[in-house]
TIRO-2110 file (N, C-alpha, C; in Angstrom, 1 decimal):
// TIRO-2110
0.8, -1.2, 0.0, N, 1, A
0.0, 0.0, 0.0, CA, 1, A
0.9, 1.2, 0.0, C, 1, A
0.5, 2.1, -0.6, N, 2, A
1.0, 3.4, -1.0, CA, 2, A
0.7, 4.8, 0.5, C, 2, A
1.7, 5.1, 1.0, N, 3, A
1.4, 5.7, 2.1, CA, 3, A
2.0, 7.3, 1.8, C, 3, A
1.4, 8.7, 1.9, N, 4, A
2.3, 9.6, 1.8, CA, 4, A
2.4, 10.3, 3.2, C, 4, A
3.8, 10.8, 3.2, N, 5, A
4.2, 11.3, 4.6, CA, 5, A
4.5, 12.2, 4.1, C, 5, A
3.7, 13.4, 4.6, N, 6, A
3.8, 14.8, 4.2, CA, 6, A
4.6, 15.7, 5.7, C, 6, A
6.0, 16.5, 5.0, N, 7, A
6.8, 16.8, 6.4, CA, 7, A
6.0, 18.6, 6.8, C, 7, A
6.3, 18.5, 8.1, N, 8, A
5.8, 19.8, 8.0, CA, 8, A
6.9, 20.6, 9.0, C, 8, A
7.3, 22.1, 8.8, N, 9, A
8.3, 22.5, 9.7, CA, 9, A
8.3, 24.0, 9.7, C, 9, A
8.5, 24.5, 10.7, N, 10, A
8.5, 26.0, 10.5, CA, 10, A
9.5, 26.7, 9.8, C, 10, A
9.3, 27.2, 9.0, N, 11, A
10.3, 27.7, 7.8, CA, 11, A
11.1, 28.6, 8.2, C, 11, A
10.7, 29.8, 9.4, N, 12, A
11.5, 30.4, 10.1, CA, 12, A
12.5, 30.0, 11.0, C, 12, A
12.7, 28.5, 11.6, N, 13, A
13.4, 27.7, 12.2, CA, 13, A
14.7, 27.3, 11.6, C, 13, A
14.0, 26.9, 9.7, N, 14, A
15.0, 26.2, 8.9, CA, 14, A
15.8, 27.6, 8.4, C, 14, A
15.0, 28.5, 8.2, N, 15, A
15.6, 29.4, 7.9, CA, 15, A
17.0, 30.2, 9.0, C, 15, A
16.7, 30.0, 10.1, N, 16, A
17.7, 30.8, 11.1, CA, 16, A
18.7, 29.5, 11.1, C, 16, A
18.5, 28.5, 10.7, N, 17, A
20.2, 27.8, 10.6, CA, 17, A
21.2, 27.9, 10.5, C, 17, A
22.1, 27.8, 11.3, N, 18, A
23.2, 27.9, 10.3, CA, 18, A
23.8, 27.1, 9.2, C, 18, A
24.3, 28.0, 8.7, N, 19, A
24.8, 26.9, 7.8, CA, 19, A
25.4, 25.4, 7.4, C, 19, A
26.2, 25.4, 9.1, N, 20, A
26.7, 24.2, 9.5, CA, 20, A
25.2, 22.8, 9.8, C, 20, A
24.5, 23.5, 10.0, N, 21, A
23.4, 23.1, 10.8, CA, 21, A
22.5, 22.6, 10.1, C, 21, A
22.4, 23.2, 8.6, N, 22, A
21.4, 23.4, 7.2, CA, 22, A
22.3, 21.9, 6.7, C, 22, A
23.6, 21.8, 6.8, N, 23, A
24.8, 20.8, 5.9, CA, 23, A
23.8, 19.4, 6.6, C, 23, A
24.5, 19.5, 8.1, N, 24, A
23.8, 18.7, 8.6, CA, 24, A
22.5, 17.7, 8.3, C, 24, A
21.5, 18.8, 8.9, N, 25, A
20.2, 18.3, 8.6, CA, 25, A
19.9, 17.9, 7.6, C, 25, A
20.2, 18.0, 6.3, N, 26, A
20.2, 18.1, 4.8, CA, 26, A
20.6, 16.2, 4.9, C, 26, A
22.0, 16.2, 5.5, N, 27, A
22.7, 15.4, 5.6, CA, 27, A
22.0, 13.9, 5.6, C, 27, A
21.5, 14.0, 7.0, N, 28, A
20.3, 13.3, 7.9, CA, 28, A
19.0, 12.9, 6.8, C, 28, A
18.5, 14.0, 6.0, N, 29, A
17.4, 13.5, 5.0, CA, 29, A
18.2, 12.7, 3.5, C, 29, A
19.5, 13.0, 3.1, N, 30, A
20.0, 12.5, 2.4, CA, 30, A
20.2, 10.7, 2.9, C, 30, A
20.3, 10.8, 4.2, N, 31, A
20.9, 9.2, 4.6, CA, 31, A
20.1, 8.6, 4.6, C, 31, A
18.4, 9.2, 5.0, N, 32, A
17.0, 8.8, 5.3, CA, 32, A
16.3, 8.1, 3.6, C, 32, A
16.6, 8.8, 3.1, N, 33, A
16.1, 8.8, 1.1, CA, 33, A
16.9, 7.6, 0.8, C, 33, A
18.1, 7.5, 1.1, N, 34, A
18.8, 6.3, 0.9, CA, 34, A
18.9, 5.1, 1.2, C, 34, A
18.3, 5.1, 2.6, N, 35, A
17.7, 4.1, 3.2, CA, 35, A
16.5, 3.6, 2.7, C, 35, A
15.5, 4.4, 2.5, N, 36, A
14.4, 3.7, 2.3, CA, 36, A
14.2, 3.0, 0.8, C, 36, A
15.5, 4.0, 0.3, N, 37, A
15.0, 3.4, -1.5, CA, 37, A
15.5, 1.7, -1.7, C, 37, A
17.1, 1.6, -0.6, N, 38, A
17.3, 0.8, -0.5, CA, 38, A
16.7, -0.8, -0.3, C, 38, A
15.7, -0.4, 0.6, N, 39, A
14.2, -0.8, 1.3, CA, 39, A
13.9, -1.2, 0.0, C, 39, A
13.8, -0.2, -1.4, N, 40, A
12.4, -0.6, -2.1, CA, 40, A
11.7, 0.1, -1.6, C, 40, A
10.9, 0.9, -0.4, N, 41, A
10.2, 1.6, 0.0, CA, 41, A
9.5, 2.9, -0.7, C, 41, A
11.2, 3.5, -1.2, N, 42, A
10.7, 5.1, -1.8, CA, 42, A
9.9, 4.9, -3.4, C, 42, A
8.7, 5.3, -3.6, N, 43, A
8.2, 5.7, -4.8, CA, 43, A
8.4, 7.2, -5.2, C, 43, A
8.8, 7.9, -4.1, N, 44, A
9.4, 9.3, -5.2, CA, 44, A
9.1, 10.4, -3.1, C, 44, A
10.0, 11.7, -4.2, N, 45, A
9.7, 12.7, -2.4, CA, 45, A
10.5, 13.7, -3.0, C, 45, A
10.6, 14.6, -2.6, N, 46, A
10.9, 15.9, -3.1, CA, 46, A
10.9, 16.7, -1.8, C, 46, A
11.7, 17.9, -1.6, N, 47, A
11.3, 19.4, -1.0, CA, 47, A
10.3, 20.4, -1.6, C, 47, A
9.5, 21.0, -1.2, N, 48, A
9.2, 22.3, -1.4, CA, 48, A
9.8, 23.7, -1.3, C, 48, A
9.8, 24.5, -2.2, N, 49, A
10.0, 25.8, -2.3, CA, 49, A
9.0, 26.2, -0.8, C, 49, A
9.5, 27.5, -0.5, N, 50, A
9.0, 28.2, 0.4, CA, 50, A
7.4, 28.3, 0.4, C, 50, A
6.6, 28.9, 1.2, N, 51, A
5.3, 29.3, 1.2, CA, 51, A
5.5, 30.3, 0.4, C, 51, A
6.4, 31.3, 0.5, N, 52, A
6.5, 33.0, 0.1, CA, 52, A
6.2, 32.5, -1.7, C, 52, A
6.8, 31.2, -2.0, N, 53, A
6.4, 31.0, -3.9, CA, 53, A
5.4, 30.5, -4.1, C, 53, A
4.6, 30.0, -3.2, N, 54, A
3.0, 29.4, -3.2, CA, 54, A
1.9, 30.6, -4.1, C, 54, A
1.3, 29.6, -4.3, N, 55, A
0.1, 30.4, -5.1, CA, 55, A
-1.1, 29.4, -5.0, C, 55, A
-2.5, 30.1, -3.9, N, 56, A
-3.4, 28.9, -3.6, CA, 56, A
-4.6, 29.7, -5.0, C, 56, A
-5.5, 28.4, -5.5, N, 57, A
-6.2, 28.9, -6.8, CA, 57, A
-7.7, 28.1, -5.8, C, 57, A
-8.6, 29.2, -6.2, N, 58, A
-10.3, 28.8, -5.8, CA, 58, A
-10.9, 28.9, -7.2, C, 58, A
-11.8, 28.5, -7.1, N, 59, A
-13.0, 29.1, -8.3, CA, 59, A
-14.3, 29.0, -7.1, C, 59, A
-14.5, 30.5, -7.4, N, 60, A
-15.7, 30.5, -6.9, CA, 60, A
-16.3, 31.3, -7.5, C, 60, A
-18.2, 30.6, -7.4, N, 61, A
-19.5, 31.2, -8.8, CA, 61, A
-19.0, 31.3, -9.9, C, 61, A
-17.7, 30.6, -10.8, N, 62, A
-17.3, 31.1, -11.7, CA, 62, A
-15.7, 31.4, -11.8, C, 62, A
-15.5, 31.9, -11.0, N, 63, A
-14.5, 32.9, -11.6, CA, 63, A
-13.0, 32.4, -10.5, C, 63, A
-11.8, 32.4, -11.1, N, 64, A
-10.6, 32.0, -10.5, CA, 64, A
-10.4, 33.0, -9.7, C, 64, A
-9.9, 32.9, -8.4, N, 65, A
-9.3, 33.8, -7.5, CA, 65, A
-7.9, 32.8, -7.3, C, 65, A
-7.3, 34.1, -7.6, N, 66, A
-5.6, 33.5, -7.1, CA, 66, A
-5.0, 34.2, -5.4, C, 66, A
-4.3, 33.7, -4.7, N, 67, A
-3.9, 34.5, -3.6, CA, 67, A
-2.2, 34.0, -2.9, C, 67, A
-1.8, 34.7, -2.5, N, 68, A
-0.5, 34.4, -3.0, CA, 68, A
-0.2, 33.8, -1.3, C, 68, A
0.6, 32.4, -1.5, N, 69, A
1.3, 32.0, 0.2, CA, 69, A
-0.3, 30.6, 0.2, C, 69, A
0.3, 29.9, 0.7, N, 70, A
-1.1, 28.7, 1.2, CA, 70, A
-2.2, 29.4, 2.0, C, 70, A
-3.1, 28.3, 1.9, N, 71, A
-4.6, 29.3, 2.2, CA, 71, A
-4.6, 29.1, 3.7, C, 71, A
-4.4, 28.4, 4.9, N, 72, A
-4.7, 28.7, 6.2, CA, 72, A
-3.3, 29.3, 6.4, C, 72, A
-3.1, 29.9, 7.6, N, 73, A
-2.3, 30.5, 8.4, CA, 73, A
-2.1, 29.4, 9.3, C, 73, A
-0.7, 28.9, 9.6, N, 74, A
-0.5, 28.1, 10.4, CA, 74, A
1.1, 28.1, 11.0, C, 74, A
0.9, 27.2, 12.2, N, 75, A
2.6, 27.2, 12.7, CA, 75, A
3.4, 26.8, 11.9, C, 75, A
3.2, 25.6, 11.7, N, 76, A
4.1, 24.5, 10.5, CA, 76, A
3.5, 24.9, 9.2, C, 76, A
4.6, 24.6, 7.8, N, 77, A
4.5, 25.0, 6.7, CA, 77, A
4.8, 23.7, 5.9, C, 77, A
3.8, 23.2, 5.3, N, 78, A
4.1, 21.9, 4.3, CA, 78, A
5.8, 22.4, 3.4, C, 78, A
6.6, 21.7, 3.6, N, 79, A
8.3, 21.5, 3.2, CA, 79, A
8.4, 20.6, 2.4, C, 79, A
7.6, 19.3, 2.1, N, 80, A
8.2, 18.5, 1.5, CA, 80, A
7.3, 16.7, 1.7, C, 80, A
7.6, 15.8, 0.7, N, 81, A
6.9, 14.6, 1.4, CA, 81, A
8.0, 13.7, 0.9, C, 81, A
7.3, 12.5, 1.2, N, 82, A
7.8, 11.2, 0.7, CA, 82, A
6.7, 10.5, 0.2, C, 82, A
6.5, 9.9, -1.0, N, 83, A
5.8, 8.8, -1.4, CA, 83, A
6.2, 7.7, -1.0, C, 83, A
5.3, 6.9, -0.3, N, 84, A
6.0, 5.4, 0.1, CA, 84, A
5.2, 4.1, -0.4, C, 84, A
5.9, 2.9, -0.3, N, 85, A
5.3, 1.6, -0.1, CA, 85, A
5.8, 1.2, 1.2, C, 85, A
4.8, 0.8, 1.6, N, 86, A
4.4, 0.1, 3.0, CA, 86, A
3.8, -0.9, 3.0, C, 86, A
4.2, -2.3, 3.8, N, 87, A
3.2, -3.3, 3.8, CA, 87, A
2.0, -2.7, 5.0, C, 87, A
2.0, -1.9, 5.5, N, 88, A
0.7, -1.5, 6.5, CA, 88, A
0.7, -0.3, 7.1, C, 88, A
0.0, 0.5, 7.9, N, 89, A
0.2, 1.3, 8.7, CA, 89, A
1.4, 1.6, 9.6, C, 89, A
1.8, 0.8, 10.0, N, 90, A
2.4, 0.2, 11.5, CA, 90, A
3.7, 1.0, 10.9, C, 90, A
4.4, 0.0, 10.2, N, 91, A
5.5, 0.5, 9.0, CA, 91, A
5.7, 1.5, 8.5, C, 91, A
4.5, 1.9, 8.0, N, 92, A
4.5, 3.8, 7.5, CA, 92, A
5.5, 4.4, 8.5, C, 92, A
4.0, 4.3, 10.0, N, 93, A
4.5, 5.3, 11.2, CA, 93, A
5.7, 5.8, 11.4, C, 93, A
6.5, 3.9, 11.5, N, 94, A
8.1, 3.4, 11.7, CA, 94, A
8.9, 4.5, 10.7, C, 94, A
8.4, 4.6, 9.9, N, 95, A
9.3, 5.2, 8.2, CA, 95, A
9.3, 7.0, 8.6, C, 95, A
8.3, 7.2, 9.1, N, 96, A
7.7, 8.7, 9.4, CA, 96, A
8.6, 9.2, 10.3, C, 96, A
8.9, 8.4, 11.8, N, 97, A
9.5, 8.7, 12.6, CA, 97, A
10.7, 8.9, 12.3, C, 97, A
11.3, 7.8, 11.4, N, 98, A
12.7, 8.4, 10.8, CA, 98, A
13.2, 9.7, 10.1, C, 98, A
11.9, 10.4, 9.8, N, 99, A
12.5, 11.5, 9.2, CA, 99, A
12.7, 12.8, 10.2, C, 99, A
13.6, 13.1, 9.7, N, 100, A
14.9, 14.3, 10.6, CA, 100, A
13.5, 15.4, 11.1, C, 100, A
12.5, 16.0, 10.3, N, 101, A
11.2, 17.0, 10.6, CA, 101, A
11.0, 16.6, 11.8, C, 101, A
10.6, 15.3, 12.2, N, 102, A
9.8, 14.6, 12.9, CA, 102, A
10.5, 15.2, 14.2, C, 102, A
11.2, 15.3, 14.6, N, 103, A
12.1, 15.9, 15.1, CA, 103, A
11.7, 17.4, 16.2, C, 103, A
12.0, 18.3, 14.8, N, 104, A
11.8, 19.6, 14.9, CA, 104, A
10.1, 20.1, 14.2, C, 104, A
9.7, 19.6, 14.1, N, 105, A
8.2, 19.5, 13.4, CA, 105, A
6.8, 18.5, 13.8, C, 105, A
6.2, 17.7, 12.7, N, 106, A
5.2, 17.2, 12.3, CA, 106, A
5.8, 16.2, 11.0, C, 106, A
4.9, 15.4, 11.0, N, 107, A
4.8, 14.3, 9.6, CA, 107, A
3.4, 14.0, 9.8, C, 107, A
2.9, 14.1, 8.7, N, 108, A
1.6, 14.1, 8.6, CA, 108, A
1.2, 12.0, 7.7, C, 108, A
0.9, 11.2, 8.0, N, 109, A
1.3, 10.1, 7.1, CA, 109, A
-0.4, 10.0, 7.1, C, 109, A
-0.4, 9.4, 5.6, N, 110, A
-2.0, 9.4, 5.4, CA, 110, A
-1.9, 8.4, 3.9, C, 110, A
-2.7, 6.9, 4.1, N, 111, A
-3.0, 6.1, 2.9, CA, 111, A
-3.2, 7.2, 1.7, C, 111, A
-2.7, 6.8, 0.8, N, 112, A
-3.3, 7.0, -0.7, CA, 112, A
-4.2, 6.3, -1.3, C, 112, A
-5.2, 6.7, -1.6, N, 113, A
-6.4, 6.3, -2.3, CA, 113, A
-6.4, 6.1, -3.8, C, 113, A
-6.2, 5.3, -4.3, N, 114, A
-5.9, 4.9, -5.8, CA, 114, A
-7.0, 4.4, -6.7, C, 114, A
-7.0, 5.5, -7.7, N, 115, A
-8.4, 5.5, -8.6, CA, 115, A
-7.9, 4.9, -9.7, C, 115, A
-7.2, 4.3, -9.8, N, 116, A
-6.9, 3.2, -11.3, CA, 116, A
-7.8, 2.2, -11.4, C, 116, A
-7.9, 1.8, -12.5, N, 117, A
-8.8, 0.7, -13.3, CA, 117, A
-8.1, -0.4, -12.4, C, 117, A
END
């Protein structure tokens, strides 16, 4: 089963890093990505760009509204996920907790719902 772990982190935290600190942590997700793929686990994961590059789109009665930065206001800022294979829940969790966010943040892990034939 396909599980995504969505990281979540305050961006003003990653941002006051130092540099030494940015090498590091960086470090820690690089060992984590390599591990799992090892696994067989990873189907794909990526970083995000900042909130400040976000652009959230509505349609409402009609018409597009664009607004610039994600739509709620919150502590943590979606940074990044992982796509996974998981034989269950249990294992996701296990996989979640390894990531370096988890840490200094949130991991959000939640089944993927698969609409293929």
């Amino acid at each position: 089963m396909q599980y995504m772990l969505l990281i979540y982190d305050e961006e003003a935290k990653l941002a006051a890093m130092t540099a030494d600190e940015s090498k590091a942590f960086m470090g820690e997700y690089a060992r984590f990505s390599a591990a799992i793929a090892a696994r067989g686990a990873l189907v794909a994961g990526d970083a995000l760009k900042p909130t400040s590059t976000a652009t959230s789109v509505r349609v409402r009665d009609g018409a597009t509204l664009l607004t610039d930065g994600p739509f709620a206001e919150t502590r943590e800022q979606l940074g990044g996920y992982y796509l996974i294979e998981a034989p269950d829940l249990d294992r996701a969790l296990e996989m979640a907790a390894q990531i370096p966010s988890a840490r200094t943040g949130t991991i959000e892990v939640r089944p993927v719902q698969v609409f293929r034939p």
